[in-house]
N, C-alpha and C positions, 0 to 999 in steps of 0.2 A: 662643369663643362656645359651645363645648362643655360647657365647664365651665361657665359664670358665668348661660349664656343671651342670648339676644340683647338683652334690655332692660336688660342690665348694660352694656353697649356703647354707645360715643359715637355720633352720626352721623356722623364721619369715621373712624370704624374699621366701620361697617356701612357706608359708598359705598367703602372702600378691601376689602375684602370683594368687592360689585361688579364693581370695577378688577380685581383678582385680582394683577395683578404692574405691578411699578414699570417703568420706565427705570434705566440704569445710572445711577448715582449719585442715585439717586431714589426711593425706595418709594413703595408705592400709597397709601400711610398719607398720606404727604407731597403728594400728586395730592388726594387726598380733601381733603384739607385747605385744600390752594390753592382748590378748586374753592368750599366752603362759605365761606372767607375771601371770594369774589368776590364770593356770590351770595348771602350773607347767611345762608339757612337752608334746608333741606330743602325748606319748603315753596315759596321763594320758587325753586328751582334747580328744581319741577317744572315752571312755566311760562316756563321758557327756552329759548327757540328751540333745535334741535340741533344749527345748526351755531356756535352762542357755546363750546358745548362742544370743537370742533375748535381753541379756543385755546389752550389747553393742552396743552402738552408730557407724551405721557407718555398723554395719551387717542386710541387709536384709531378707527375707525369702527366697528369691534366691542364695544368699552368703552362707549362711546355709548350704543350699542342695546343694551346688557344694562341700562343706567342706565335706557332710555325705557323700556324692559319693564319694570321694576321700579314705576315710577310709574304707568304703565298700569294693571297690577296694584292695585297700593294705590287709584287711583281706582275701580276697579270693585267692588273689596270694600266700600267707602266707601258707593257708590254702592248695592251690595246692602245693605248694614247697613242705610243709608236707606230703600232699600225695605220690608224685612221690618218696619221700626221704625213704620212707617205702616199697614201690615195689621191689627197687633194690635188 
């Protein structure tokens, strides 16, 4: 991400980022992966309940809530964009 930037990066190498570290026999890459294969796409994985996330092998209750934080995040930036975009 260093190099390239983060918009050079897939959404499952920026949720595996996220995850931070796999399971044995497992990288986070491979978690990211499964998780967007289930849920179709970023967008669709922010309105998914938190504990659909505990299905997966490989996401803790810590992993979870760095993932809800990050969507949080993005809504409220979102949200502000929207706002200031209405001022003008």
């Amino acid at each position: 991400m260093r190099e390239l930037g983060a918009e050079a990066l897939s959404d499952a190498e920026l949720l595996a980022i996220l995850i931070s570290t796999g399971i044995k026999g497992k990288p986070a890459e491979e978690i990211a992966e499964e998780v967007l294969e289930r849920f179709g796409s970023l967008s669709q994985m922010a309105n998914v309940p938190l504990e659909k996330f505990l299905e997966f092998k490989g996401l803790s209750d810590v992993k979870i809530i760095r993932i809800a934080a990050a969507f949080e995040i993005a809504r409220r930036l979102s949200k502000e964009a929207l706002g200031h975009g209405e001022e003008e």
